[in-house]
Phi, psi and omega in degrees: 000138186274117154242144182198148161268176167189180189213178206213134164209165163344341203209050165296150162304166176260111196276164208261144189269234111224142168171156200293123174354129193086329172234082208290132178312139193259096169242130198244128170275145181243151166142127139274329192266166178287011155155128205304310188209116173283216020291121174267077131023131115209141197246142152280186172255357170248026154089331147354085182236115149241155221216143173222130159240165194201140186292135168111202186273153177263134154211225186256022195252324155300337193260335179320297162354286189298306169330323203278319192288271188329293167013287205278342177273298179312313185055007157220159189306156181211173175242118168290112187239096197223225183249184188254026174280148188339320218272328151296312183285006127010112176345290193302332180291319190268353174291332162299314173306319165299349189257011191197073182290315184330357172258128162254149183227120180231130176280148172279176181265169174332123162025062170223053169316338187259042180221027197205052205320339158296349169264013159303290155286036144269303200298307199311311196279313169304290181355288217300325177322327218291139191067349194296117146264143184239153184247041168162165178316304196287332172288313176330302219295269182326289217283330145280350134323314178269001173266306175269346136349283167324302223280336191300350200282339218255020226285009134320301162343285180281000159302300170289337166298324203282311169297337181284303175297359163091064212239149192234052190285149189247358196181133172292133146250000000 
């Protein structure tokens, strides 16, 4: 399993429009935090996508969660492939992780995100965003549900994710 988080708030940025010379499109954001909805990711290699969110920033007790999540769905040992953020290397993650060998963890190297075919499928759903205003958590919420809905629907999709990270599966299985 591929894993990585990412995150969403009131004021993504604004992707480019149409409108008239001069007068540039107005989209008014709501939101104090720098983000709004965290999300923890992991994509298999069966095509596989689970998703956990959590308010705020992500830390490491959401990423325990997400572990804790992924489990309960696989129900058998698996290899956990994920970066090298704080929040892995976390006291509390690796006293869990000693506490769960059926989890094996293997690191991408140092600021090599495009070896990590889930931030594709994550990056697919943010894209989808561009402009999105939203007027609340639970509209976040929802509307990255219905992003990965989609992708689940989609095993082409995630196929090319996996080939795009340089990966040479020829088929989910």
């Amino acid at each position: 399993m591929f894993e990585d988080e990412f995150g969403l708030s009131f004021s993504e940025a604004v992707g480019s429009t149409w409108a008239p010379q001069g007068h540039p499109p107005f989209l008014k954001r709501l939101g104090k935090y720098r983000r709004e909805v965290s999300t923890l990711v992991g994509l298999t290699i069966t095509g596989k996508v689970f998703k956990r969110h959590f308010k705020g920033s992500i830390n490491s007790e959401n990423v325990i969660e997400g572990l804790e999540h992924f489990q309960r769905h696989l129900r058998r040992p698996f290899i956990l492939i994920w970066d090298h953020s704080r929040t892995h290397l976390s006291r509390s993650v690796k006293h869990y992780l000693a506490q769960h060998p059926e989890i094996h963890i293997e690191f991408l190297p140092a600021y090599a995100p495009e070896l990590n075919p889930e931030e594709f499928c994550h990056g697919n759903v943010k894209c989808r965003l561009t402009n999105a205003v939203f007027l609340s958590t639970p509209e976040i919420r929802q509307t990255l549900d219905r992003g990965f809905a989609r992708l689940r629907r989609r095993p082409d999709l995630l196929l090319a994710f996996f080939h795009h990270a340089g990966l040479s599966l020829n088929q989910l299985w």
